[in-house]
C-alpha positions in Angstrom: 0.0 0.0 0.0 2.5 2.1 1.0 4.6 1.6 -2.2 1.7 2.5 -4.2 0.9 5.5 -2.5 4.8 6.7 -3.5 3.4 5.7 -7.0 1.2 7.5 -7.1 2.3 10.7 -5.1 5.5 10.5 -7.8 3.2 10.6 -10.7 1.4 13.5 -9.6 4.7 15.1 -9.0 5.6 14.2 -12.6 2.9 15.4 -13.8 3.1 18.9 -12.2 6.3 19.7 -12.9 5.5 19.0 -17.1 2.9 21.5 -16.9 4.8 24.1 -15.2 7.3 23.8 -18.4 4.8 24.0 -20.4 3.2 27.3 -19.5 6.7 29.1 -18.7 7.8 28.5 -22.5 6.1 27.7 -25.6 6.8 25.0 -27.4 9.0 24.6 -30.7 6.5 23.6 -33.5 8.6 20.1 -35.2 8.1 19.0 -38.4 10.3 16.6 -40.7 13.4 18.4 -42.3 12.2 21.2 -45.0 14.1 22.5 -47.8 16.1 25.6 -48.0 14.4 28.1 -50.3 16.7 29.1 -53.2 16.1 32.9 -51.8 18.3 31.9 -48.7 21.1 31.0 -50.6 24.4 33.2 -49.6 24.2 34.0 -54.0 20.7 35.3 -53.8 21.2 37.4 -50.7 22.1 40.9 -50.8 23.5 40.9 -47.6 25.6 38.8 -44.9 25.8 39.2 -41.5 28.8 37.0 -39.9 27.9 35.8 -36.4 30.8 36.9 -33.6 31.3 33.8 -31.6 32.2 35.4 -28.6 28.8 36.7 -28.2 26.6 34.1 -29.7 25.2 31.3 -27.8 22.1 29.2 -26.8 20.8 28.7 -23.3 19.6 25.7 -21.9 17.3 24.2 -19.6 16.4 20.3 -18.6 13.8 19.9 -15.6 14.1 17.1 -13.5 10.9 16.0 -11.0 12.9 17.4 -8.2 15.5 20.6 -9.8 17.1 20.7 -12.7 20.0 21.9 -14.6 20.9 24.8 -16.8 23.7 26.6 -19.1 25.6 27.2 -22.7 26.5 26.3 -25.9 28.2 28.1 -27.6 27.6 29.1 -31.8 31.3 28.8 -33.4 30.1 30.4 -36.7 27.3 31.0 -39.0 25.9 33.5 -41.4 22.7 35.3 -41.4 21.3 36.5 -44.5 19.3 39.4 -45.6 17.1 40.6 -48.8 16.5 44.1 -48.3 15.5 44.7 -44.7 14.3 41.0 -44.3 16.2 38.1 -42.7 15.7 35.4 -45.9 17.9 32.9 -44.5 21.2 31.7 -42.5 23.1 29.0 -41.3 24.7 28.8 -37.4 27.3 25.9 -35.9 26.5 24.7 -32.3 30.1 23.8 -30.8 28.4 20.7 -28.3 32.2 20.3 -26.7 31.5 23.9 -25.4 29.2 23.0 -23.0 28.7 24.6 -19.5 26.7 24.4 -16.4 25.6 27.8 -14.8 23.5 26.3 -12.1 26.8 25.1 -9.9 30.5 27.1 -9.6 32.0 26.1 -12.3 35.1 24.8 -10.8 33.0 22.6 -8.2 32.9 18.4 -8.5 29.2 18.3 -9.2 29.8 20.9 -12.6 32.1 18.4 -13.6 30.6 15.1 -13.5 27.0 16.9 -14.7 29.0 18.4 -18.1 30.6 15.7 -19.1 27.8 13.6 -18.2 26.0 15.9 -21.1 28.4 15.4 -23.3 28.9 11.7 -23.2 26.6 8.9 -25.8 23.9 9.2 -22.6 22.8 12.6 -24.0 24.9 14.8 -26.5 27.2 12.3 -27.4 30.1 15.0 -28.4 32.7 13.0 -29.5 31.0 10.9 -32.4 28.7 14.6 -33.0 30.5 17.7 -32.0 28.3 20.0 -33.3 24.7 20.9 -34.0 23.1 23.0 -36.6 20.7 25.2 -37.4 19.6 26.4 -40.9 16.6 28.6 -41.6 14.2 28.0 -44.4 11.6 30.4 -43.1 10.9 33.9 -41.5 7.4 34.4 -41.6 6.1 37.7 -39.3 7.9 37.1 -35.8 8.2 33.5 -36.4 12.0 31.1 -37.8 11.8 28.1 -39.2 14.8 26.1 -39.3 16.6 22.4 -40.0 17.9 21.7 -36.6 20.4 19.1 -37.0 21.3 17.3 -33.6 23.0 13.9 -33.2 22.5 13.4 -36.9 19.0 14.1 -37.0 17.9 16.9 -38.8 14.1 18.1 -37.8 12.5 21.2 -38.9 11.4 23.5 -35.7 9.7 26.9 -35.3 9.7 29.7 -32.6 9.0 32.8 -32.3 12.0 35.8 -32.2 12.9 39.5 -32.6 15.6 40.6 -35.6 16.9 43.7 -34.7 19.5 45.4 -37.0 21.0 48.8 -35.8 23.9 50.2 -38.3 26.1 47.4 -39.1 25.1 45.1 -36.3 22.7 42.4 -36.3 21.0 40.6 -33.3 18.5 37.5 -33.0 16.7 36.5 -30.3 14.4 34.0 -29.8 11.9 33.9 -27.1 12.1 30.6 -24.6 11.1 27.8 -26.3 10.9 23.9 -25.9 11.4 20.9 -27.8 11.3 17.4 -27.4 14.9 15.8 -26.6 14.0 12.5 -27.7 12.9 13.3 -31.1 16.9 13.8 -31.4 17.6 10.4 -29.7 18.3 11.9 -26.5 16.1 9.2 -24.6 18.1 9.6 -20.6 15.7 9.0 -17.8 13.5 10.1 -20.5 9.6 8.7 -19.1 8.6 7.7 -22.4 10.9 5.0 -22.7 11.3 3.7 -19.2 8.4 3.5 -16.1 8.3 6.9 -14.7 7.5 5.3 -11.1 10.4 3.4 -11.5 12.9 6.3 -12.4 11.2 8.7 -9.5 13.1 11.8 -8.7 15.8 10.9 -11.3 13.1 11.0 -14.4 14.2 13.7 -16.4 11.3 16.2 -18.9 11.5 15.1 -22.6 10.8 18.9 -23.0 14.3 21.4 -22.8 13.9 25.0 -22.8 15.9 26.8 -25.0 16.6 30.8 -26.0 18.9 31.8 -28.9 20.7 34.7 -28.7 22.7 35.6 -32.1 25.2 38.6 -32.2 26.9 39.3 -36.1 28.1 42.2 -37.8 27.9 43.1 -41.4 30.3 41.4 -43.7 
């Protein structure tokens, strides 16, 4: 009876803490890979932005039932294109080896066994896929479209953001959004794929939040 009741009380949990992700960020809409309109191309645009790595990066958020995790990756390089005053299309590298963990001092033992816990086949699996990457084939209103390419997997996602240009600057932002890990074969702890009452407090959301924030200069 009493293991039951933990069951149950574990589910509940479960359940609550999905639905807070939910409502905090919207989630990505996911499609199967699209093509890249011939617009986007770097010979059609009129002009390139170059992304400046030091100041380019996407943060991350995983949810456990109890806590969860947060941090970095950095974008190594990428191009953002323009026809006019429109963002038509671009392409932006995730470095996966750059990594980090902003919820714990970074020099501490728990950073250290969570990152390369991240990085190993369990989740990111950097060494055989070292980096990610995104390329749009959409900007419609406020909203990107893009082939997000993960683990080898390329799915087609959508979010909303803000393209701001000022001079020969360039900025992206996205709002928060989420998507769903396993749809890039990043299955850990995941609930869908092993009993939820079984993995309790180590069941980790299938649903990451995640906010892009691109910086690039005219080229």
């Amino acid at each position: 009876m009493k293991k039951g009741l933990i069951s149950i009380m574990t589910l509940i949990v479960i359940s609550i803490v999905a639905t807070g992700c939910k409502e905090d960020a919207k989630k990505a809409e996911t499609e199967d890979a699209k093509t890249v309109k011939e617009v986007a191309t770097e010979v059609a645009a009129e002009t390139k932005y170059k992304v400046v790595s030091t100041e380019s990066f996407v943060e991350w958020k995983a949810n456990k039932v109890v806590g969860g995790h947060e941090g970095t990756i950095n974008i190594s390089r990428g191009l953002a294109l323009f026809k006019g005053d429109a963002l038509v299309g671009g392409n932006f590298v995730f470095d996966i080896k750059t990594l980090k963990n902003t919820d714990m001092p970074a020099e501490s033992e728990g950073n250290g066994k969570l990152v390369g816990h991240l990085l190993s086949p369990d989740f990111f699996d950097a060494e055989q896929f070292p980096d990610a990457t995104f390329e749009i084939t959409a900007v419609e209103e406020n909203n990107v479209s893009g082939n997000l390419t993960l683990k080898g997997i390329k799915k087609n996602v959508t979010f909303p953001a803000i393209v701001s240009v000022t001079g020969n600057d360039l900025s992206i932002t996205s709002e928060t959004f989420t998507i769903d890990r396993t749809e890039w074969d990043i299955k850990y702890n995941s609930g869908k794929f092993a009993d939820p009452a079984k993995l309790g407090d180590y069941m980790i959301n299938d649903d990451i939040e995640l906010k892009i924030k691109v910086k690039a200069k005219k080229s």
